[in-house]
One Martini backbone bead per residue (centre of mass of N, CA, C, O) as a GRO file, in nm:
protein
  304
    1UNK     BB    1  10.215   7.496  12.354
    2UNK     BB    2  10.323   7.733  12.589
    3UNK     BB    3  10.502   7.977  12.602
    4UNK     BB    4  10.725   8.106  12.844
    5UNK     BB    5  10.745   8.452  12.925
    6UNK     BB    6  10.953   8.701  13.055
    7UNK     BB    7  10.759   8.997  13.184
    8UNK     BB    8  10.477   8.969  13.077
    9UNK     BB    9  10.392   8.831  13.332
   10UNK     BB   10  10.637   8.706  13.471
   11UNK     BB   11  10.906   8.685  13.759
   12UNK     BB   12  11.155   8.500  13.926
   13UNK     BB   13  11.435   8.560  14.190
   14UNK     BB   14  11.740   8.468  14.291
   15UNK     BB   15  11.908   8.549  14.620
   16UNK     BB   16  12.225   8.636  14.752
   17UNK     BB   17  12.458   8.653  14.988
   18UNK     BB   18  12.760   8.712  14.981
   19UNK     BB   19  12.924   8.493  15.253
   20UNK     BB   20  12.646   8.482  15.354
   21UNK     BB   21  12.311   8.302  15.532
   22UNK     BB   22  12.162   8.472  15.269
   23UNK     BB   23  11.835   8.454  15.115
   24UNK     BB   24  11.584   8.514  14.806
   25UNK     BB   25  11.282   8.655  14.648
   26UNK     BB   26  11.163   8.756  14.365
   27UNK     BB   27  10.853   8.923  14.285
   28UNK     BB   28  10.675   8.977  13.930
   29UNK     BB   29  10.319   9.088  13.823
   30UNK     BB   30  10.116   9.149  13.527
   31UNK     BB   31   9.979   8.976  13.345
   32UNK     BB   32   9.889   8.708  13.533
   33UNK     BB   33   9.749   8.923  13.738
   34UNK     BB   34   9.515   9.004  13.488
   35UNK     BB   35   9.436   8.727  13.382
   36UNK     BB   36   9.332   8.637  13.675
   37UNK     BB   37   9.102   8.859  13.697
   38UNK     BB   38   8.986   8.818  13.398
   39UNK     BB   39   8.726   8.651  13.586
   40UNK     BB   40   8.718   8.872  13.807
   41UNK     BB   41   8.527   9.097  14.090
   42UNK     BB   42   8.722   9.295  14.277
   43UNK     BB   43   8.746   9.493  14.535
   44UNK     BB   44   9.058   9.668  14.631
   45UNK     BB   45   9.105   9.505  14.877
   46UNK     BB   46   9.053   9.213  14.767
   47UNK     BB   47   9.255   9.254  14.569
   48UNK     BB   48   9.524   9.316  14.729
   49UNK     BB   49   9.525   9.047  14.885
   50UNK     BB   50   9.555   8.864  14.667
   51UNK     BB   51   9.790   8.922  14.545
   52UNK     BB   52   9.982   8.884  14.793
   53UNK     BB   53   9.871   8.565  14.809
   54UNK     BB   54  10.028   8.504  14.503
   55UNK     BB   55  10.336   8.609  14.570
   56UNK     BB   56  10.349   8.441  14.823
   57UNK     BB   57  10.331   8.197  14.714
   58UNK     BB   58  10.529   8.142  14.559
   59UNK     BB   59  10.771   8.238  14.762
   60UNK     BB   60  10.692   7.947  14.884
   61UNK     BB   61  10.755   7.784  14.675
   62UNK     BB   62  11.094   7.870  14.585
   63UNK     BB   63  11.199   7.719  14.873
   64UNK     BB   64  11.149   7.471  14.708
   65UNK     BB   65  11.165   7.106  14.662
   66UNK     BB   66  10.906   7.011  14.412
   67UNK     BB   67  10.646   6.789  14.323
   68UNK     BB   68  10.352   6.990  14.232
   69UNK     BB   69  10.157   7.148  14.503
   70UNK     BB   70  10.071   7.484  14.650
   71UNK     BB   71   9.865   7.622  14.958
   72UNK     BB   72   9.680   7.912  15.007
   73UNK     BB   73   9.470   7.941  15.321
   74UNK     BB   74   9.175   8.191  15.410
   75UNK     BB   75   9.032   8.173  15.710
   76UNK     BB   76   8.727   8.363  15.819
   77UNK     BB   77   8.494   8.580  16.022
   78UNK     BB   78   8.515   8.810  15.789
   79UNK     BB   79   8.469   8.975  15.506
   80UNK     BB   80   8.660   8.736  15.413
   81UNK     BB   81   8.597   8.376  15.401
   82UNK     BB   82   8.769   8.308  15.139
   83UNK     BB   83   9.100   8.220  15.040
   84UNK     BB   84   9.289   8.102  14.733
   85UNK     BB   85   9.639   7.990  14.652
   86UNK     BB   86   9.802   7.875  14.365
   87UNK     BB   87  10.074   7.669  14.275
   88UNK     BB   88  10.324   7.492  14.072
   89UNK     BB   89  10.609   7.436  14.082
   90UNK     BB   90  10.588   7.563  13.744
   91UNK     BB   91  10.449   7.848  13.824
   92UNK     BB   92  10.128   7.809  13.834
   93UNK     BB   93   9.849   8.018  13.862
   94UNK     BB   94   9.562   8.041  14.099
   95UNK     BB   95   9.303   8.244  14.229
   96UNK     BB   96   9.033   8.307  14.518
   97UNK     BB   97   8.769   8.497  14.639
   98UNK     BB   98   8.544   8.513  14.946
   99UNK     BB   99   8.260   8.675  15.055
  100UNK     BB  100   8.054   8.923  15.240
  101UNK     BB  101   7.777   9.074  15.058
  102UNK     BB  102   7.663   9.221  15.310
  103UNK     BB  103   7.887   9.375  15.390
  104UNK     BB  104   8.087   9.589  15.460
  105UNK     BB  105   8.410   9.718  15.319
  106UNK     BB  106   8.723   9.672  15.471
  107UNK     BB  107   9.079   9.792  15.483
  108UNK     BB  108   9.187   9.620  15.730
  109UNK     BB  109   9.329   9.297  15.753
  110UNK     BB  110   9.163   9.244  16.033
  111UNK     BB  111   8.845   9.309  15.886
  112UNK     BB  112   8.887   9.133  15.623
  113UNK     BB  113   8.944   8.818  15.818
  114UNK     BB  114   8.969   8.845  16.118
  115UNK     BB  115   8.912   8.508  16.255
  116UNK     BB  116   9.168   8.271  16.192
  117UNK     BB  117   9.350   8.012  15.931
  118UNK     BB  118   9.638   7.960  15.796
  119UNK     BB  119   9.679   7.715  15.529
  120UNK     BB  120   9.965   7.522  15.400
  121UNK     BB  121   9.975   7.291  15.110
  122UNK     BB  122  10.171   7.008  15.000
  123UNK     BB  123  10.148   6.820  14.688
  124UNK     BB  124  10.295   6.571  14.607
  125UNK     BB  125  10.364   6.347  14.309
  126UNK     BB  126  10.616   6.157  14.338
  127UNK     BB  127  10.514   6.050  14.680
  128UNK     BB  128  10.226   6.111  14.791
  129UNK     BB  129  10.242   6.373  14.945
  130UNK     BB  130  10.115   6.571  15.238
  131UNK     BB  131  10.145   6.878  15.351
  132UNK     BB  132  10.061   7.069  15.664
  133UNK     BB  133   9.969   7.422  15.776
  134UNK     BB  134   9.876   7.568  16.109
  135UNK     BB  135   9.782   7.935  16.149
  136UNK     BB  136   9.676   8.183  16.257
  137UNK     BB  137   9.532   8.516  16.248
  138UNK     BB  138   9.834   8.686  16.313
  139UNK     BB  139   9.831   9.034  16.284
  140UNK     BB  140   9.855   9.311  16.007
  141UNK     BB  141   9.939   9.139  15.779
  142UNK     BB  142  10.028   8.874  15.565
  143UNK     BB  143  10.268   8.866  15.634
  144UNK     BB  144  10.236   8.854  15.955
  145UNK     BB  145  10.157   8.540  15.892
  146UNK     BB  146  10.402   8.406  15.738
  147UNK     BB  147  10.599   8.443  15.968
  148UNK     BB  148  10.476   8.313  16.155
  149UNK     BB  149  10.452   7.981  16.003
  150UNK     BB  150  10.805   8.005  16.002
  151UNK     BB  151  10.828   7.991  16.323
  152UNK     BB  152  10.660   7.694  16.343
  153UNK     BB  153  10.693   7.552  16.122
  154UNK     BB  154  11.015   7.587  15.959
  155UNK     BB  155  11.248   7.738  16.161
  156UNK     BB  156  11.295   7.989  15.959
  157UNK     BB  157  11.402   8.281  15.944
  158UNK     BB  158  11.149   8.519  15.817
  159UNK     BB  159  11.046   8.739  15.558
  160UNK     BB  160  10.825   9.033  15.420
  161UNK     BB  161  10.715   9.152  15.114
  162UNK     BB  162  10.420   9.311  14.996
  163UNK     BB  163  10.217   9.413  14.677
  164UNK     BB  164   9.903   9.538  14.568
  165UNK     BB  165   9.695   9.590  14.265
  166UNK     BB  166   9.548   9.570  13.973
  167UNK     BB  167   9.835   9.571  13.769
  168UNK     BB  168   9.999   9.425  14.064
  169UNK     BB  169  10.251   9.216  14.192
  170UNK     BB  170  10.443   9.195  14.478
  171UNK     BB  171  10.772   9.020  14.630
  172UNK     BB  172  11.003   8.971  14.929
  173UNK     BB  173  11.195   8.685  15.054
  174UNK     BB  174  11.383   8.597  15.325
  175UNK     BB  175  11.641   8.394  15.455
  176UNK     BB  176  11.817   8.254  15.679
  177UNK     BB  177  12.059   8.006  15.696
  178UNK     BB  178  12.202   7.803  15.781
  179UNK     BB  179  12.557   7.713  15.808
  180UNK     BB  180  12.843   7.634  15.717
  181UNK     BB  181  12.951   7.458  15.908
  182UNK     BB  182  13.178   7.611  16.146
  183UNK     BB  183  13.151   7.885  16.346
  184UNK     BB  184  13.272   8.130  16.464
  185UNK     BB  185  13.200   8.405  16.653
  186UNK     BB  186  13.249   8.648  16.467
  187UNK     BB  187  13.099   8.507  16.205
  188UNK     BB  188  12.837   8.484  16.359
  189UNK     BB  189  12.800   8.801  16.419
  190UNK     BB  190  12.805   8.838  16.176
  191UNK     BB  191  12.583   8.740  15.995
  192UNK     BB  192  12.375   8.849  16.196
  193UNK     BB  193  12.378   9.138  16.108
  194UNK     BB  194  12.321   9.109  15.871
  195UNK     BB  195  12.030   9.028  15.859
  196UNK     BB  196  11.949   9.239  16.050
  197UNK     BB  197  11.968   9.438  15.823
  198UNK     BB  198  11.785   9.313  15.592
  199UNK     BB  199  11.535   9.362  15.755
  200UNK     BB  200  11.534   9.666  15.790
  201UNK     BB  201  11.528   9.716  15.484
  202UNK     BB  202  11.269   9.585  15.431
  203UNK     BB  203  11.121   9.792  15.642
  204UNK     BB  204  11.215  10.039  15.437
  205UNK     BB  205  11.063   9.973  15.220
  206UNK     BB  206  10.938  10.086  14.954
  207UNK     BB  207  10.631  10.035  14.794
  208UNK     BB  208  10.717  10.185  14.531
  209UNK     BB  209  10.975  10.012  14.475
  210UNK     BB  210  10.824   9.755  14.469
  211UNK     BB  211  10.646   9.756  14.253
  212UNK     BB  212  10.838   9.903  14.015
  213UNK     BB  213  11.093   9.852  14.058
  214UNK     BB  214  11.361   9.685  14.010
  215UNK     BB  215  11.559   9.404  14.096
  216UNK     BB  216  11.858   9.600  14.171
  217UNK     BB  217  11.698   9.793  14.352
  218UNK     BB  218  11.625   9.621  14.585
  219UNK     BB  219  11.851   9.472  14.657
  220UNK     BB  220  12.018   9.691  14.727
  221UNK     BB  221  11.843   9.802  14.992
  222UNK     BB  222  11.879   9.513  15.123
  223UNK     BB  223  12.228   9.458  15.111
  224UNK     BB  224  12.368   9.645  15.072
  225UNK     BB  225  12.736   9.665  15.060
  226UNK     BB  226  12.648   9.398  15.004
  227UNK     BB  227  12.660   9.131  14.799
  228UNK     BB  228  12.494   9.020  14.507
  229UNK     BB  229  12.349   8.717  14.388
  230UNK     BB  230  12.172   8.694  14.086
  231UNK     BB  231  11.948   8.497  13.909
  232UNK     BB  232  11.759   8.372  13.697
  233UNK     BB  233  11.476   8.359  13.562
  234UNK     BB  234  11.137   8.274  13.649
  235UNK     BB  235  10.826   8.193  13.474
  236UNK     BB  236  10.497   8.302  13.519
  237UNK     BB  237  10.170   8.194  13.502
  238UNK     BB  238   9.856   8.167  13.431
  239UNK     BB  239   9.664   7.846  13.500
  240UNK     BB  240   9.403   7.607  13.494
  241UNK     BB  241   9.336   7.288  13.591
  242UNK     BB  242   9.074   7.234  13.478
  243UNK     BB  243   8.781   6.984  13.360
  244UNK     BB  244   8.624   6.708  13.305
  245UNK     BB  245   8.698   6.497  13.504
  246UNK     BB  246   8.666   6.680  13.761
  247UNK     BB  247   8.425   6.736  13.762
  248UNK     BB  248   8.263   6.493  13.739
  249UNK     BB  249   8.326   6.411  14.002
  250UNK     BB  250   8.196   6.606  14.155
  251UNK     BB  251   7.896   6.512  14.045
  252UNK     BB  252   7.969   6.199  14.182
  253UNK     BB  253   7.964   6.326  14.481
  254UNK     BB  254   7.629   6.382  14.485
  255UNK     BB  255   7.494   6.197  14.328
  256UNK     BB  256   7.220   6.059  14.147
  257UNK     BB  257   6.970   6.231  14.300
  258UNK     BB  258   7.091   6.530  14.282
  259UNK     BB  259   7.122   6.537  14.012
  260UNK     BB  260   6.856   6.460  13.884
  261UNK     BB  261   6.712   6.714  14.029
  262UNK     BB  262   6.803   6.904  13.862
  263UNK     BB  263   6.760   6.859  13.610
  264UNK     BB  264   6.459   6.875  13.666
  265UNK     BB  265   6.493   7.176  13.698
  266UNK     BB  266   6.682   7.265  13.432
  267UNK     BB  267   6.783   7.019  13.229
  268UNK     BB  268   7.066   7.079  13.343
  269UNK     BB  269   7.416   7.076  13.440
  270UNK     BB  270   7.634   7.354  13.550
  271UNK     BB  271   7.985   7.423  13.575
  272UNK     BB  272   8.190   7.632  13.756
  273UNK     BB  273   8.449   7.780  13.745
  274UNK     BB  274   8.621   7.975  13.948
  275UNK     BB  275   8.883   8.056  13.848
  276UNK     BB  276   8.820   8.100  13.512
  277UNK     BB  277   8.498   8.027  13.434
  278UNK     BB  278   8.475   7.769  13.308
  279UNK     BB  279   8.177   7.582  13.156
  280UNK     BB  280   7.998   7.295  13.248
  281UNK     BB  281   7.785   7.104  13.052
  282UNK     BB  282   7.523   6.861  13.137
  283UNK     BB  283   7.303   6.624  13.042
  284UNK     BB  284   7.134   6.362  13.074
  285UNK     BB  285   7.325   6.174  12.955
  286UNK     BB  286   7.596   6.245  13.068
  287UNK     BB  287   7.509   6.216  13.368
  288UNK     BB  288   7.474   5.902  13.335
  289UNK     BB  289   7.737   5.812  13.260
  290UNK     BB  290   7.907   5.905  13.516
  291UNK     BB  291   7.779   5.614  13.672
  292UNK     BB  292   7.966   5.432  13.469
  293UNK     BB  293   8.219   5.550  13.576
  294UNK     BB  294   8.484   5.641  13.756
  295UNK     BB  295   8.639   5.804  13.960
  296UNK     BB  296   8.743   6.169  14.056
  297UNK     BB  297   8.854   6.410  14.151
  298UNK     BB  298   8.808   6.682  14.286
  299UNK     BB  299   8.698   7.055  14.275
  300UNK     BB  300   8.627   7.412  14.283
  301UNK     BB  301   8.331   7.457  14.212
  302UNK     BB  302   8.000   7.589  14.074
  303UNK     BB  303   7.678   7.538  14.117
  304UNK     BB  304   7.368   7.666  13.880
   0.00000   0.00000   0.00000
């Protein structure tokens, strides 16, 4: 079993200000985003967009209380033809994203994913439910496309700031949260109010403080005036779910005349996990024996 250790990976917090209905959550990867990472190679522009949409998804799984994943997909028409980032209640991470290597890399977010659809997929494990929410790529950066999402999906006012490069990744996410009880005109005003600075904070905040700065620091400059009560840490790690069973699925699914083709031409089939890089080789012998044995859940594999 691999120990979880706070700061070398990742790490998340959670965070209120106190007597007002607002709530956040502060994510930073360090190791967590170098792992994952070091699988593939990606330019840039491509490398900071998924940092992005991994620090996303992690503060999008710790607004819930749920056992299972979460999944963010970005499909477009642009230069990244599909992002996809995924965690675990139990916060682990991993996450690949497709371009078009034909075209030239830009620098901008609307000509990185172009037009298309985000994407968030929840599916629960003890109650055996799936939940689908789906928005529009628009916007100008992976944050207001998710703030869309919680405007029509969740229908909790939330904000989000997001930052990444090769090195780490980090991000923000507050959010108004019902009051609780009945609230008079006055109360109900201050509230609004709070909420009203933490947003205009989140939006000056600087982005090497986002980056760089420490959590206590982070929070003073979006709570301002206000308390915060900072919660405990909750470490964050890369890690891929791919198996050899979920492969075989993958195999089960393509069926034995295509299996058989490959062999014929290549001697084994190879499967090589997208997530971690890890590949999975079948000879004819192992191929065989898969259509002997019952179906296995899907995987996002790449046959070589």
């Amino acid at each position: 079993m691999v120990e979880r250790t706070a700061n070398a990976a990742g790490e998340l917090r959670r965070f209120i200000l106190e007597d007002h209905p607002v709530r956040g959550f502060w994510i930073r990867l360090d190791g967590a985003w170098r792992d994952l990472r070091g699988f593939q190679r990606y330019t840039a522009a491509v490398e900071a967009l998924l940092g992005e949409a991994v620090s996303a998804t992690l503060l999008l799984a710790a607004t819930l209380k749920f056992q299972g994943t979460l999944t963010l997909q970005l499909a477009g028409d642009g230069y990244v033809k599909l992002l996809v980032a995924q965690c675990t209640h139990d916060f682990d991470i991993r996450a690949v994203a497709r371009v078009d290597e034909r075209g030239e890399e830009p620098a901008r977010f609307r000509e990185l994913v172009g037009d298309g659809r985000l994407t968030v997929t929840i599916e629960s494990e003890e109650r055996a439910t799936r939940y689908q929410g789906i928005v529009a790529l628009a916007g100008d950066s992976l944050a207001d496309c998710l703030e869309n999402y919680f405007a029509t999906s969740e229908q909790l006012p939330t904000r989000l700031a997001l930052i990444a490069d090769n090195a780490r990744a980090a991000g923000v996410l507050i959010q108004k949260m019902p009051a609780a009880g009945a609230q008079g005109e006055a109360l109900a005003a201050i509230s609004q109010q709070v909420w009203e600075d933490a947003q205009l904070h989140l939006r000056q905040l600087d982005p090497r403080l986002l980056r760089d700065g420490d959590v206590q620091q982070i929070l003073q400059r979006i709570g301002g005036a206000h308390d915060c009560r900072l919660f405990s840490v909750t470490p964050v790690r890369f890690a891929c779910r791919c198996s050899g069973s979920r492969v075989a699925g993958v195999l089960r699914a393509l069926g034995t005349d295509e299996i058989r083709s490959i062999l014929a031409e290549q001697g084994a089939v190879t499967v090589t996990c997208e997530f971690c890089g890890r590949p999975y080789r079948f000879d004819a012998v192992d191929a065989e024996q898969l259509f002997l044995q019952g179906s296995s859940p899907e995987a996002p594999f790449t046959l070589n």
